[in-house]
C-alpha positions as CSV (number, residue, x, y, z in Angstrom):
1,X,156.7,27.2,45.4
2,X,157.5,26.9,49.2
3,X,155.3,24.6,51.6
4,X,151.8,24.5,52.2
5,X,151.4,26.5,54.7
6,X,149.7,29.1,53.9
7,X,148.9,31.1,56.6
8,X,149.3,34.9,56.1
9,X,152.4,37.0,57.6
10,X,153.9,40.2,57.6
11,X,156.5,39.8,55.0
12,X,154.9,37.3,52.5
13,X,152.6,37.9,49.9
14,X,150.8,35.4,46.9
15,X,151.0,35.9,43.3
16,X,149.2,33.9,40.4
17,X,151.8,31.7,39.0
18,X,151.3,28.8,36.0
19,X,153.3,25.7,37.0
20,X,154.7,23.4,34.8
21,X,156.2,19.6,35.4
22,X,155.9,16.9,33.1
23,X,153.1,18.3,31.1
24,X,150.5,20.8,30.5
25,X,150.7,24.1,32.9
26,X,148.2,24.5,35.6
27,X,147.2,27.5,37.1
28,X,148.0,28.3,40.5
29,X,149.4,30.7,43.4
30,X,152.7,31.3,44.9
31,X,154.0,32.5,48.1
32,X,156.8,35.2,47.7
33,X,158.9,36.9,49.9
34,X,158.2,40.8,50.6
35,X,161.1,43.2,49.5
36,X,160.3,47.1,49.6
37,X,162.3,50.0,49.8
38,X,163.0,51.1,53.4
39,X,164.3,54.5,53.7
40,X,166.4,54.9,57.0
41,X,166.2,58.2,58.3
42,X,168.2,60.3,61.3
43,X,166.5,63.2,62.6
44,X,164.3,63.7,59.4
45,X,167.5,63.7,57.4
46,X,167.6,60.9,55.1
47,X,170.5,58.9,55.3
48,X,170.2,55.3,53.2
49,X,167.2,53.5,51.1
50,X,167.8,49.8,51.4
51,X,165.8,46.8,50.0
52,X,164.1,44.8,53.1
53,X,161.6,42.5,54.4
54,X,159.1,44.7,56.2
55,X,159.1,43.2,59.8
56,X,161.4,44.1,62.5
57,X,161.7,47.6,61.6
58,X,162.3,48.5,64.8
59,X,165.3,46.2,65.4
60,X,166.4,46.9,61.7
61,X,167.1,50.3,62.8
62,X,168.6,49.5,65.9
63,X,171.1,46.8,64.6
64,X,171.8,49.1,61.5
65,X,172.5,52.2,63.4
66,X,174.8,50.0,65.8
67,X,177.1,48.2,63.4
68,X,176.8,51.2,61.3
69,X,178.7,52.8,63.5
70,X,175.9,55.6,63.5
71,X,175.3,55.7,67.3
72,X,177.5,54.2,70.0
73,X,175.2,52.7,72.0
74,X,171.8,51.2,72.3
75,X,170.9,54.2,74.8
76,X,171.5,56.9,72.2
77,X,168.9,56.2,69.9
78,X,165.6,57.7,71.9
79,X,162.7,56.4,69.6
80,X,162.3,55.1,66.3
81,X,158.9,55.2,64.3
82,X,158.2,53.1,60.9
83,X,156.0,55.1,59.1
84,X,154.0,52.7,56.1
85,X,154.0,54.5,52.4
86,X,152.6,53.5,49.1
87,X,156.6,53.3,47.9
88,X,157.6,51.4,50.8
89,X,158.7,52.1,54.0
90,X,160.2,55.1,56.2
91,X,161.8,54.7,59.5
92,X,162.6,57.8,61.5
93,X,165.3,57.3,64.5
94,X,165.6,60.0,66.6
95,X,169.3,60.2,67.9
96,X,171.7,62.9,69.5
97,X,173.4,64.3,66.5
98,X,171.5,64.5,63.1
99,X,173.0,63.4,59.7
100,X,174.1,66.0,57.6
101,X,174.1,65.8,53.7
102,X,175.8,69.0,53.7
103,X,178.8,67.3,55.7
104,X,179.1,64.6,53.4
105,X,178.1,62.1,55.6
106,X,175.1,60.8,54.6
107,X,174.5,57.8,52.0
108,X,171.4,59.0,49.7
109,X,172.1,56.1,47.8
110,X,169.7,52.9,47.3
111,X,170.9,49.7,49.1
112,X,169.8,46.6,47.4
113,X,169.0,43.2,49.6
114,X,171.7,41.6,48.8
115,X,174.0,44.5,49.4
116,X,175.8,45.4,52.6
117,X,178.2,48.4,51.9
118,X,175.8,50.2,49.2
119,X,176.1,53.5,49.2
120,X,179.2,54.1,50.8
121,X,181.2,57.3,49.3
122,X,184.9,57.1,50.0
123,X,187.0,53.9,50.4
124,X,187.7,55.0,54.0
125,X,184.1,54.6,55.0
126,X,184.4,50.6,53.8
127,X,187.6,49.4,54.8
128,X,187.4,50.1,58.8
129,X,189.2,48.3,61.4
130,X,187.0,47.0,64.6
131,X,188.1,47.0,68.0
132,X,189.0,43.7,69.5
133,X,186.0,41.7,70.4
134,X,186.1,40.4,74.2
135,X,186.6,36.8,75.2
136,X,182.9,34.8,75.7
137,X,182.1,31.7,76.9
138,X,183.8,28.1,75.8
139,X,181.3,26.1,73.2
140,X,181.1,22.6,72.7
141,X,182.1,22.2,69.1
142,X,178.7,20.0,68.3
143,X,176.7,22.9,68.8
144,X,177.6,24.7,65.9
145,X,175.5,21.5,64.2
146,X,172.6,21.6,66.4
147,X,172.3,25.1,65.9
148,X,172.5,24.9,62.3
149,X,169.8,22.2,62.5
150,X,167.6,23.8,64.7
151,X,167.5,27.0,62.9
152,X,166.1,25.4,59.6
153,X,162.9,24.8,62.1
154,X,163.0,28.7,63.1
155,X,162.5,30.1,59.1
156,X,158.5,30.4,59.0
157,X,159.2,32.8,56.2
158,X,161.4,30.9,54.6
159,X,159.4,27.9,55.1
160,X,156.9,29.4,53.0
161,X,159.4,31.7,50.2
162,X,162.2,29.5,50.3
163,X,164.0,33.0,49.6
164,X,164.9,34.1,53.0
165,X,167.9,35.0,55.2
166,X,168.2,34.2,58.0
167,X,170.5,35.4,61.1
168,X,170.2,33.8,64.7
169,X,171.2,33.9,68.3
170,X,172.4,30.8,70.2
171,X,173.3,29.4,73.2
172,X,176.5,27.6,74.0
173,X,175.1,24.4,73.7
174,X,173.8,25.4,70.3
175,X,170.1,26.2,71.3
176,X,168.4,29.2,68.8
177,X,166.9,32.1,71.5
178,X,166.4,34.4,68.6
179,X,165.8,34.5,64.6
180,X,165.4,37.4,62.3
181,X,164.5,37.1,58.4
182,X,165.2,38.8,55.4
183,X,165.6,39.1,51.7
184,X,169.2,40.4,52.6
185,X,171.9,38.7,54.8
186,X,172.6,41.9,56.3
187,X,169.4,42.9,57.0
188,X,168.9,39.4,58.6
189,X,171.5,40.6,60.8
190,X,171.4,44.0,61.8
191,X,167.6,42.7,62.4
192,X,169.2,39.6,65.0
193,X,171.6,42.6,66.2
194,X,169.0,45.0,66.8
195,X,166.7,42.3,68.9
196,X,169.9,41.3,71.2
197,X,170.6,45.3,71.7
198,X,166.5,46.3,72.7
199,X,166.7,43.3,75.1
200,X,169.9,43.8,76.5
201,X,171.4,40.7,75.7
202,X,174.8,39.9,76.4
203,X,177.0,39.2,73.4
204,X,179.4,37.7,75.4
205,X,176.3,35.0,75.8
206,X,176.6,33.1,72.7
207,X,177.1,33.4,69.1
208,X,175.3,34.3,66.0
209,X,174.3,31.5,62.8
210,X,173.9,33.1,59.7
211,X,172.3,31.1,56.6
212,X,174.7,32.7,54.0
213,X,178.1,33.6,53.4
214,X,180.3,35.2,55.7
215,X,181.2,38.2,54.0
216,X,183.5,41.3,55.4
217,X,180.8,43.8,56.0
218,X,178.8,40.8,58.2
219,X,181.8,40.2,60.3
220,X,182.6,44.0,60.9
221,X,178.6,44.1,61.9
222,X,179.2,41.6,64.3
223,X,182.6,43.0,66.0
224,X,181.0,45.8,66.0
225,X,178.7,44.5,68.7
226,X,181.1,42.6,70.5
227,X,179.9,38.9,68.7
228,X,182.7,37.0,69.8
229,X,182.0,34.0,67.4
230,X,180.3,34.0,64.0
231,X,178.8,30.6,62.0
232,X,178.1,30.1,58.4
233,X,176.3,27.5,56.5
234,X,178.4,29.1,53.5
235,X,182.1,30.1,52.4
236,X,183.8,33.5,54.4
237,X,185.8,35.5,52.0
238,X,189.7,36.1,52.9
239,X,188.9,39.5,53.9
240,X,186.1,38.5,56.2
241,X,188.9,35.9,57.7
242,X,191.9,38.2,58.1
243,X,189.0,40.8,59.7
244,X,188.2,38.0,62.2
245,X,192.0,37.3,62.8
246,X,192.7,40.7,63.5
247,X,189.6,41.4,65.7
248,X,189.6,38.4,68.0
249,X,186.5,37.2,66.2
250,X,185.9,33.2,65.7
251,X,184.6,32.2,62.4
252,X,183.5,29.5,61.3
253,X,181.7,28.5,58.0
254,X,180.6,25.4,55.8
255,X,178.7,24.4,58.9
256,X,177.1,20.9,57.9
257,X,176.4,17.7,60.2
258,X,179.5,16.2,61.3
259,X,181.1,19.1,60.0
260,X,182.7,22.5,59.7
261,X,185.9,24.7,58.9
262,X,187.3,27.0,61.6
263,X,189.0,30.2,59.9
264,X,190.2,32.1,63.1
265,X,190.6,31.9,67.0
266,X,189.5,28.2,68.1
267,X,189.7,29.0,71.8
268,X,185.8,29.8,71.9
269,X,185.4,25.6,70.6
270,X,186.2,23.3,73.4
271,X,189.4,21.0,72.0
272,X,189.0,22.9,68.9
273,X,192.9,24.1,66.7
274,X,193.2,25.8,63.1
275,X,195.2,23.9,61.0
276,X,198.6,24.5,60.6
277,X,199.1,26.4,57.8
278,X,201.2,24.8,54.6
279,X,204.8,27.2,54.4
């Protein structure tokens, strides 16, 4: 049922719940995590509905339309508005060239949280190959740990829930400068991706924790941006390694205390090697 801390915030809301343990149920309330439809829309043409915690609209669009590939750069989208509906959400970006449904570019398909490629028509939209991500700066392996420690202190939402994402910005001594939640691990990262674009951020500056998987699309999101090296609490698929291999991209995952499993390109981890492989 979360923790006690009850204080109200965007993205939360209580239900009545009856709790059982150990004998009779009692009556009670539970904290729950937000998740609405959010309809993402270029020009007023619609392009993709996806399931999402309402906060950080703003970056949501921003890191969306980025590692979507939908604008080039942070510069090219000129304002975004979030417009509040009884169904949900809409969020009108105003860019340089408007999606056309006519073209057959456009998604007009619902997104669920957990869902990062939803929507996506062809197999040649999915299967993309990213430009090589620069060299960044040379991290200390232990602060893959202290990042991955500090960040369960950075989850109000989650705190509360217990049923968000989350995705984060660190230093290279493992210090969290930004956090972004969601429902969905994507959306927990366009969000993060979105926030380091706005603010100009460097992404040769550090490197992202994420609190889930490390899936294909979430690597391609970060190349995309230039993320030279992406953590995982969880498991990365083989596709989401032999993407990193190919795209200069460190990942790591199963990041624990006193532990973690390096998939691809260890020069970002001072005195860091991947395993020889078994022939």
């Amino acid at each position: 049922m979360g923790s006690d801390d009850t204080r109200v915030r965007p993205g939360q809301a209580h239900r009545a719940v009856t709790v059982h343990g150990g004998g009779d149920g009692q009556s009670g309330e539970d904290w729950l995590a937000e998740e609405v439809p959010v309809e993402l829309r270029y020009n007023g043409e619609a392009f993709a509905v996806m399931m999402a915690t309402p906060v950080d609209l703003e970056d949501f669009a921003y890191g969306f339309s980025l590692s979507e590939g939908r604008v080039a750069h942070p510069g090219d989208i000129h304002g975004v508005t979030v417009h509040a509906q009884l169904e949900g959400y809409i969020v009108e970006i105003a860019a340089p060239a408007a999606v056309s449904p006519e073209a057959g570019d456009a998604r007009l398909l619902p997104g669920r949280s957990g869902c990062g490629l939803c929507g996506s028509r062809r197999l040649e939209e999915v299967l993309q190959p990213v430009e090589p991500v620069p060299e960044g700066p040379t991290v200390d392996p232990g602060a893959l740990e202290r990042a991955q420690a500090a960040l369960a202190e950075r989850q109000p939402l989650n705190a509360v829930t217990g049923a968000m994402h989350a995705a984060a910005w660190a230093s290279p001594a493992g210090g969290i400068l930004q956090v972004r939640e969601d429902v969905g691990r994507h959306n927990a990262l366009d969000k993060l991706l979105g926030a380091l674009a706005r603010e100009g951020i460097d992404p040769r500056t550090g490197f992202v924790m994420i609190t889930s998987r490390a899936s294909y699309e979430m690597v391609s999101k970060a190349a995309r941006l230039g993320i030279g090296m992406l953590a995982a609490i969880s498991a990365p698929t083989a596709l989401a390694v032999d993407l990193a291999r190919a795209g200069n991209l460190t990942l790591a995952g199963f990041v624990r205390p006193g532990r973690y499993v390096l998939y691809s390109h260890p020069q970002r981890l001072a005195k860091a090697r991947i395993a020889d492989r078994p022939s």
